[in-house]
Backbone as a ProteinNet text record, in pm:
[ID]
protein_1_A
[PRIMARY]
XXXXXXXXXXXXXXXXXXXXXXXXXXXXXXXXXXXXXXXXXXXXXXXXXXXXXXXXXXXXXXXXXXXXXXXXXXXXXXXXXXXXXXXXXXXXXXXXXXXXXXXXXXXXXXXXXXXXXXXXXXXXXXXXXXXXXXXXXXXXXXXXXXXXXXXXXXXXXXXXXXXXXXXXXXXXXXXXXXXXXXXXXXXXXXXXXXXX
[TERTIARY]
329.9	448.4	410.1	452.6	415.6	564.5	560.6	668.5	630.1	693.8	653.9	775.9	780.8	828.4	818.4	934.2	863.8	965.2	893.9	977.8	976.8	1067.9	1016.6	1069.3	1006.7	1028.7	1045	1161.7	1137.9	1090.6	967.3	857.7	903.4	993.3	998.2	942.8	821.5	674.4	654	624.1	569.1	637.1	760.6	863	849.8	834.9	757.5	827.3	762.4	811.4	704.8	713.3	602.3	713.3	626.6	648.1	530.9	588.3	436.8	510.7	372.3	406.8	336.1	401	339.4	342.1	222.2	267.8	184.6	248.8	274.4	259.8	108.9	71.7	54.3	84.5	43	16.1	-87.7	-121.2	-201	-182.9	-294.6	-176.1	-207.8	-136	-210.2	-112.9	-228.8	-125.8	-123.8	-30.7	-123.2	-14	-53.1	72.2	-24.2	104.8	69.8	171.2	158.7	261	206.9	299.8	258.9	392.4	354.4	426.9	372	427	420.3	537	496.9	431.6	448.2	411.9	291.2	154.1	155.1	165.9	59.9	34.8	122.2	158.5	139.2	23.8	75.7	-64.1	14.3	-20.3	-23.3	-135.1	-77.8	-202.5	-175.2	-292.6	-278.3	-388.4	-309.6	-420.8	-422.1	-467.8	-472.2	-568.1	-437.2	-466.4	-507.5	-630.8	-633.6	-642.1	-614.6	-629	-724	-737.8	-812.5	-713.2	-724.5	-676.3	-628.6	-511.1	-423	-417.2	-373.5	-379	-490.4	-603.8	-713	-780.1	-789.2	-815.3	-956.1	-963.1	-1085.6	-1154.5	-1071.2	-1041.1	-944.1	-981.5	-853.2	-919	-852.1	-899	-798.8	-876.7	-732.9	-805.3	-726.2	-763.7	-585.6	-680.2	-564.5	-634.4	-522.6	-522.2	-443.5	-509.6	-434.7	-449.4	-392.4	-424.8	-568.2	-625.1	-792.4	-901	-809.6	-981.5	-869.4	-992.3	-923.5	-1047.1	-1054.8	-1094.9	-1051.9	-1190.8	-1197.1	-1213.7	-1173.9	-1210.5	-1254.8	-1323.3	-1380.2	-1399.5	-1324.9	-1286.8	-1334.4	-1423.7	-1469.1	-1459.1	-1388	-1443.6	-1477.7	-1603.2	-1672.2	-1607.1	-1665.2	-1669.7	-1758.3	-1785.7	-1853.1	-1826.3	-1675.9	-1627.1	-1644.4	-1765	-1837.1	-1735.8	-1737.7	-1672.1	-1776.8	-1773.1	-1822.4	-1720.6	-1724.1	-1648.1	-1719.6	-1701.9	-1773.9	-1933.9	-1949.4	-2086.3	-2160.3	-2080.9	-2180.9	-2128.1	-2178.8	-2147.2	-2062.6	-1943	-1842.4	-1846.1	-1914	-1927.9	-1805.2	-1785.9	-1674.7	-1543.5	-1488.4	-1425.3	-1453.3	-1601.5	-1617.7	-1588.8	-1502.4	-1432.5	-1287.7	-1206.5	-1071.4	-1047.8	-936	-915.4	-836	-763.6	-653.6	-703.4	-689.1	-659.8	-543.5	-536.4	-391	-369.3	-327.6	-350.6	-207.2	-269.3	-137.8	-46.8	34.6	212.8	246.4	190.1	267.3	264.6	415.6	495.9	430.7	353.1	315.1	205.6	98.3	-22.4	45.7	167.7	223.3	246.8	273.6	313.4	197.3	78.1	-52.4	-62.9	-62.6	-53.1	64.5	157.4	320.4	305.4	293.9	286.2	183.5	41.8	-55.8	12.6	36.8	107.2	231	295.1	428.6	540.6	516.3	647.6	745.2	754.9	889.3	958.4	901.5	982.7	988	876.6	925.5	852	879.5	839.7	692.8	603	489.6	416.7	344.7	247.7	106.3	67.5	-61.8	-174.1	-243.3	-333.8	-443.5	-460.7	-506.4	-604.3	-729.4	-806.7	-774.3	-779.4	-727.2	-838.2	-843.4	-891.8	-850.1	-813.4	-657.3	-767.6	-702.7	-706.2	-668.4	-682.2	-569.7	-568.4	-467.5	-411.1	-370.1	-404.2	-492.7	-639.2	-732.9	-823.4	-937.1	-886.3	-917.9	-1031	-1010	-1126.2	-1079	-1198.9	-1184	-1185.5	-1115.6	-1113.4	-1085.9	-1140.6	-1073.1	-988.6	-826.1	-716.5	-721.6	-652	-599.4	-457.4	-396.8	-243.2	-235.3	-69.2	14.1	121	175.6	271.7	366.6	461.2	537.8	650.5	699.9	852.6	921.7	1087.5	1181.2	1256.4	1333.8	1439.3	1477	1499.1	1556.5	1687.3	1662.4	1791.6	1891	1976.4	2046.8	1952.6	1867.1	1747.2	1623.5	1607.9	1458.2	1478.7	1353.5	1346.4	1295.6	1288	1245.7	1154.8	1029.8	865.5	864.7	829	765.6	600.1	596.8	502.6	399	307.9	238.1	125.6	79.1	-59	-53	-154.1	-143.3	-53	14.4	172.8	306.2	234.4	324.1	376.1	512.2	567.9	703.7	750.4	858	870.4	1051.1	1079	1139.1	1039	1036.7	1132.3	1202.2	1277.8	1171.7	1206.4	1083.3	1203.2	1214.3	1262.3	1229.8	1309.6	1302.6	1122.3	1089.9	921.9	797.3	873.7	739.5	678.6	827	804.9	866.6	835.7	947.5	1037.7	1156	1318.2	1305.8	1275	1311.3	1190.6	1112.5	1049.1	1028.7	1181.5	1167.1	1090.2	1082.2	1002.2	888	904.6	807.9	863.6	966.2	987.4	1176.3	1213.9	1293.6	1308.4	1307.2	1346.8	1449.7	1481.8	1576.7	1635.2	1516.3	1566.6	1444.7	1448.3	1407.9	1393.6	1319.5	1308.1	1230.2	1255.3	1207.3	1110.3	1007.2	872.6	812	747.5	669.5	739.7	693.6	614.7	501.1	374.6	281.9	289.5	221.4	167.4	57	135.6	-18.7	-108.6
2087.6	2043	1943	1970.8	1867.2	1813.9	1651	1568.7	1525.5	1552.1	1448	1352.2	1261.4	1145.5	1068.5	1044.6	942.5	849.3	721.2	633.8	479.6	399.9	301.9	151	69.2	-78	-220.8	-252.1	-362.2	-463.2	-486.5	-622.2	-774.1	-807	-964.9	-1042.1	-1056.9	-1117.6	-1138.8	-1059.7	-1041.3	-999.2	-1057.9	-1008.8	-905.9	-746.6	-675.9	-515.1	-448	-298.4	-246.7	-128	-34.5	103.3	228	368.2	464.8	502.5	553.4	706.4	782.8	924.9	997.7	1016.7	1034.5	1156.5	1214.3	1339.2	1309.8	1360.9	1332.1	1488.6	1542.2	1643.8	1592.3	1673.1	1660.3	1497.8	1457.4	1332.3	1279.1	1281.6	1233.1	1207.3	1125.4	1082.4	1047.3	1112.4	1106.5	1041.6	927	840.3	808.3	841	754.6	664.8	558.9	460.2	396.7	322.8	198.4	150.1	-18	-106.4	-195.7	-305.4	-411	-514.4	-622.2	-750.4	-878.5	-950.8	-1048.8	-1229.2	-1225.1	-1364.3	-1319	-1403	-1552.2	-1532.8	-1424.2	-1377.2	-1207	-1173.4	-1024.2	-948.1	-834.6	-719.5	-653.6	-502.4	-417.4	-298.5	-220.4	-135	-22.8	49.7	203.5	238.9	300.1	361.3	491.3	531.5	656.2	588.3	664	653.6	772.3	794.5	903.9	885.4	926.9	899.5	1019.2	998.9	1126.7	1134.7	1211.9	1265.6	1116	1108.2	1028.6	892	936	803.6	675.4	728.5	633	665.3	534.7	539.3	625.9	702.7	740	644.4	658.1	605.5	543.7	435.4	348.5	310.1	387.2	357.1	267.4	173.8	86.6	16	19.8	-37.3	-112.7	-248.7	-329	-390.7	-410.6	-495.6	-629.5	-752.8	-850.4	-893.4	-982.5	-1040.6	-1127.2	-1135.9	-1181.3	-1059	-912.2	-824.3	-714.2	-638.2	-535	-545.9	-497.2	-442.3	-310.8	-314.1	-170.1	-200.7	-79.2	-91.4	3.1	60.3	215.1	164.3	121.8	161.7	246	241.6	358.8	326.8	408.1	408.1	556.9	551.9	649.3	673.5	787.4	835	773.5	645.3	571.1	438.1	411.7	274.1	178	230.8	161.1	147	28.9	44.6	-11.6	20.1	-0.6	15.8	-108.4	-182.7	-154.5	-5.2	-51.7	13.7	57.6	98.8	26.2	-133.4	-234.3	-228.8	-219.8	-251.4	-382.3	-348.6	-439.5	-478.5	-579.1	-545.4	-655.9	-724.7	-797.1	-716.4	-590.4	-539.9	-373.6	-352.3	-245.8	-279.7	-127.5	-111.8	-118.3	-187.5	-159.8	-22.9	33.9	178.5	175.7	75.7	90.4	-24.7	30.3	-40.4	-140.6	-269.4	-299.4	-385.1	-274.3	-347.2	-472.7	-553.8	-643.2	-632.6	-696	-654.7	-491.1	-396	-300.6	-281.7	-236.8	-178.3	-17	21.5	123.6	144.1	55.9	75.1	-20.3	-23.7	-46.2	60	194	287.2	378.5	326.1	431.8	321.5	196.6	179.1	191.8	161.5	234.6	356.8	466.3	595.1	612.8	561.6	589.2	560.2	467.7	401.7	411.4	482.4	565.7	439.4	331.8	180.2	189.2	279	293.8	408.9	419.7	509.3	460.8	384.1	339.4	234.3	143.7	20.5	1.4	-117.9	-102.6	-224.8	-302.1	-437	-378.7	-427.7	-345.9	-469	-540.7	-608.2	-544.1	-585.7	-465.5	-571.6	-494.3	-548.5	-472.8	-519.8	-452.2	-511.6	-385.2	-447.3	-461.3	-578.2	-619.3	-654.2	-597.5	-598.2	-698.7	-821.1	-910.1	-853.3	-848.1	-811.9	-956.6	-971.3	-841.5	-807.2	-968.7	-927.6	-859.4	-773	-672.8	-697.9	-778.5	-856.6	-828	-750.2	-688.2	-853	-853.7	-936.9	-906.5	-937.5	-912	-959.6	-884.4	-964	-933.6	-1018.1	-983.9	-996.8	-832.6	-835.7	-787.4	-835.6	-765.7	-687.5	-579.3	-529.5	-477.6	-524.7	-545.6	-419.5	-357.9	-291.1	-368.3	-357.4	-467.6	-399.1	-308.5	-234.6	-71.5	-11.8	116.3	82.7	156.8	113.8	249.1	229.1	378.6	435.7	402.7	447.3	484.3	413.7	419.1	333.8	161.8	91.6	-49.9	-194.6	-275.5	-327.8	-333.3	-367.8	-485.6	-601.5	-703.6	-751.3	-760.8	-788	-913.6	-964.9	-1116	-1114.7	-1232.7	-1234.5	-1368.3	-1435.2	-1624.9	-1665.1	-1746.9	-1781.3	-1740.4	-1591.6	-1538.7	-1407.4	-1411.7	-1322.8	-1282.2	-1111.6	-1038	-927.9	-915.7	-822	-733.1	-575.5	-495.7	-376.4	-330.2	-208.4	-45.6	23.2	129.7	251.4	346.1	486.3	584.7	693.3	784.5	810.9	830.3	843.1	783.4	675.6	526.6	455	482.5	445.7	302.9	223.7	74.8	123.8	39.5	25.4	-109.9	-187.9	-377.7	-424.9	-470.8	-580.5	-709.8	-829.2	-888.8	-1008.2	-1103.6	-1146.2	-1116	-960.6	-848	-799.7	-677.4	-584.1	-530.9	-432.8	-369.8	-263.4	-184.1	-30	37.3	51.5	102.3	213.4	324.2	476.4	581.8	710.1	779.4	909.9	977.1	1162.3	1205.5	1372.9	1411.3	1524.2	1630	1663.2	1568.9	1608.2	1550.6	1517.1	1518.1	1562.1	1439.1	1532.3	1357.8	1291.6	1155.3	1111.6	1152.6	1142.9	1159.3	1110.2
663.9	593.3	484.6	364.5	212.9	202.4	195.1	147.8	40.3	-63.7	-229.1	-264.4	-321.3	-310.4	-449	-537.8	-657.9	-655.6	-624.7	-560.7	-701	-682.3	-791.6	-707.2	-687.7	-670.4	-718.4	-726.6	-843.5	-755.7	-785.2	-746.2	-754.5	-680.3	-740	-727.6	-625.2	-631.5	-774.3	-856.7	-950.3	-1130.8	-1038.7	-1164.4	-1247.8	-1159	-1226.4	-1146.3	-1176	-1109	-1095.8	-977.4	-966.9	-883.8	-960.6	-928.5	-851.4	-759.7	-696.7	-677.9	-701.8	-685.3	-584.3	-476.5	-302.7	-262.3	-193	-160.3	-27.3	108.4	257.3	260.4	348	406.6	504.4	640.7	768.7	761.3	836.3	811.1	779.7	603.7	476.5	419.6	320.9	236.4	59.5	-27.9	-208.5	-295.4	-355.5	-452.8	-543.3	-689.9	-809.3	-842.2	-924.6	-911.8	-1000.3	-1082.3	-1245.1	-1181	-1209.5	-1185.9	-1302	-1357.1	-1431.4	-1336.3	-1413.3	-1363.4	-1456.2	-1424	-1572.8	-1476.5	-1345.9	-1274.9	-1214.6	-1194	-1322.9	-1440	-1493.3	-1630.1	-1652.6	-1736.6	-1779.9	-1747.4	-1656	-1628.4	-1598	-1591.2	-1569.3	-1506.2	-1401.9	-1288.6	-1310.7	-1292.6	-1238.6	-1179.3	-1013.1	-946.1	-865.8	-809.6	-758.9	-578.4	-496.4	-328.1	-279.4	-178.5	-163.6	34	147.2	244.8	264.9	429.9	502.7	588.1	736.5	818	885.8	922.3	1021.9	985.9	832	719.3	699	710.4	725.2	553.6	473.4	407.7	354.1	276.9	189.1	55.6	-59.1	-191.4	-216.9	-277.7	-430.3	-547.2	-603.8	-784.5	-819.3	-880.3	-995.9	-1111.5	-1217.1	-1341	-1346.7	-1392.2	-1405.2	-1545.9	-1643.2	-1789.8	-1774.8	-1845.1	-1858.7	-2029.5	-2086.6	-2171.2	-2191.2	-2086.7	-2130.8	-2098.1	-2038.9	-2022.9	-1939.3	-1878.3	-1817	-1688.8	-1578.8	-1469.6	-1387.9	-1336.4	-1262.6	-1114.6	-996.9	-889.1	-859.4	-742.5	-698.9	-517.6	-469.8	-323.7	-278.3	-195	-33.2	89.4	148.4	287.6	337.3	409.1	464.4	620.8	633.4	806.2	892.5	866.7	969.1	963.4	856.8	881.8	766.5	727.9	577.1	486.2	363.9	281.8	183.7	44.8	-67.2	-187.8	-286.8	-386.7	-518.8	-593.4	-702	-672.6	-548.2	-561.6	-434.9	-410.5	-374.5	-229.6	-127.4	-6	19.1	145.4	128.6	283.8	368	502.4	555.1	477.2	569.3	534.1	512.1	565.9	655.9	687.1	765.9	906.6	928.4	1079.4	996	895.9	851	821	863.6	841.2	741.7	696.8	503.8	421.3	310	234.9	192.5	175.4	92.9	-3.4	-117.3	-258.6	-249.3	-297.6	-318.2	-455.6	-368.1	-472	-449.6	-367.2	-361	-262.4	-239	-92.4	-57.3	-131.2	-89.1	18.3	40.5	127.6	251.5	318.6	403.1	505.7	413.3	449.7	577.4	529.5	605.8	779.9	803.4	955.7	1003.3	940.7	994.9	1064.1	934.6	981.9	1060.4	1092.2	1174.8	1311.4	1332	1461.7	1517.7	1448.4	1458.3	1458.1	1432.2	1430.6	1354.5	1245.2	1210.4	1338.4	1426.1	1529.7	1632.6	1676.1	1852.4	1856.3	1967	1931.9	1961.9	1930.9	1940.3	1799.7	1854	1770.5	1729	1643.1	1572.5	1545	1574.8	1491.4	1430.3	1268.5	1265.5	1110.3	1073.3	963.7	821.5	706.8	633.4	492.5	419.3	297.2	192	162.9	87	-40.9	-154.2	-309.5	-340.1	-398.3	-500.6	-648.7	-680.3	-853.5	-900.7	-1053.5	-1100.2	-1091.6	-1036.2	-1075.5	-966.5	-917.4	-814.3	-713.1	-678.3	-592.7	-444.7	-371.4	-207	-130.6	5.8	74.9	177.4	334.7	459.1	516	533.8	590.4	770.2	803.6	925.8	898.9	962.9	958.1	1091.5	1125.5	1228.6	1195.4	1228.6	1216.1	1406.8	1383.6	1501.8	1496.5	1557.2	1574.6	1599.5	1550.5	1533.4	1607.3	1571.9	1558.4	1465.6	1532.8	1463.8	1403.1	1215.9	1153.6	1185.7	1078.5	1029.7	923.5	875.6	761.6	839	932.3	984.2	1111.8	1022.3	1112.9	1045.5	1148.5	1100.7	1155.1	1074.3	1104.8	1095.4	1133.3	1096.8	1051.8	926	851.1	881.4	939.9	892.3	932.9	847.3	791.9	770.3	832.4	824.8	838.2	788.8	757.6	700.7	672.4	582.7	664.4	668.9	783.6	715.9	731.5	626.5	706.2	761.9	804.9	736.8	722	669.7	671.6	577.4	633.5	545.6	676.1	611.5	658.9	583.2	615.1	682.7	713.1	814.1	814.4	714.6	627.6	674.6	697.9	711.8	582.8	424.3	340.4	317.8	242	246.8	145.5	179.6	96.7	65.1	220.3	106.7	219	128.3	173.7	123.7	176.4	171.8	133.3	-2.7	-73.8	-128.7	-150.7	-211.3	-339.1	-251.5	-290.4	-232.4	-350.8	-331.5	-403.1	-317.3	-381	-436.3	-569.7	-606.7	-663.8	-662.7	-688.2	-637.7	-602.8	-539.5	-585.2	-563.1	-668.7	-582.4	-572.5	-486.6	-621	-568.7	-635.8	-708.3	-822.9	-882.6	-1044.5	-1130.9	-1221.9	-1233.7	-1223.4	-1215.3	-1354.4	-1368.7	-1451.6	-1570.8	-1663	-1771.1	-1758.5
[MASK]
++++++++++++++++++++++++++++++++++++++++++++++++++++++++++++++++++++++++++++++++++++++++++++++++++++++++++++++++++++++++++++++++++++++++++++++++++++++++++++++++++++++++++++++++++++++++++++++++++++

């Protein structure tokens, strides 16, 4: 079964928006996505997600522009846990199975759906290799994600990481609608047409 999805979020983190264009086979998941943002500085992203089998990350490409330069990323993770940034081995996040770029509600979506919490209840601690934007620098997080509650949409996840904690609403999907001092979602399309 193929779900495609073109979803758009207005970012208020970042006083900014992002559109991601998702397509949900079995359980892999492939998004391209541009986002801008005007806090701190003006930038703007575009990247391309690619998963493997039971939403465990493969690839993330992103090129992000600011007003002093532009940067690149080249994200791996291998079938043995490895990750490499660019070429260069990345060991303080091997053993993380996602990626998560920051400022988007989208790489929320792959331990949700791995762990089934937008459906039944269930806590996750889990390692993650979180991106900062813009200037794309890998780092190892530790997150939790909790089951809250089943909505009339889905359900509500709870998000946190250090001190920073956001209860999430995610859809029938295991996609986000509002995440709270993030993000909010405000329109939806179903196929494609991709990006130029």
């Amino acid at each position: 079964m193929v779900a495609s999805h073109v979803l758009t979020w207005e970012v208020t983190e970042s006083q900014g928006y992002e559109t991601s264009w998702i397509e949900l086979r079995g359980t892999t998941l492939r998004a391209h996505g541009r986002a801008v943002g005007t806090r701190p500085d003006p930038y703007w992203i575009s990247y391309d997600l690619e998963t493997g089998d039971d939403y465990v990350t493969r690839e993330l490409r992103v090129h992000a522009a600011t007003a002093t330069g532009s940067h690149e990323l080249h994200l791996r993770h291998d079938d043995d846990g490895r990750w490499t940034a660019n070429g260069k081995h990345a060991p303080d996040v091997d053993g993380a199975l996602d990626c998560d770029l920051s400022l988007s509600p989208l790489t929320n979506t792959m331990p949700v759906l791995r762990h089934g919490l937008h459906l039944a209840p269930g806590r996750k601690d889990l390692l993650m290799a979180w991106v900062s934007v813009p200037d794309l620098t890998v780092h190892a997080s530790q997150q939790t994600y909790t089951h809250l509650v089943r909505t009339e949409r889905g359900a509500l996840v709870r998000f946190a990481s250090g001190d920073f904690r956001s209860d999430v609403e995610f859809d029938a999907e295991g996609l986000v609608v509002d995440y709270p001092g993030l993000a909010h979602r405000f329109s939806a399309g179903a196929g494609w047409p991709q990006p130029g």
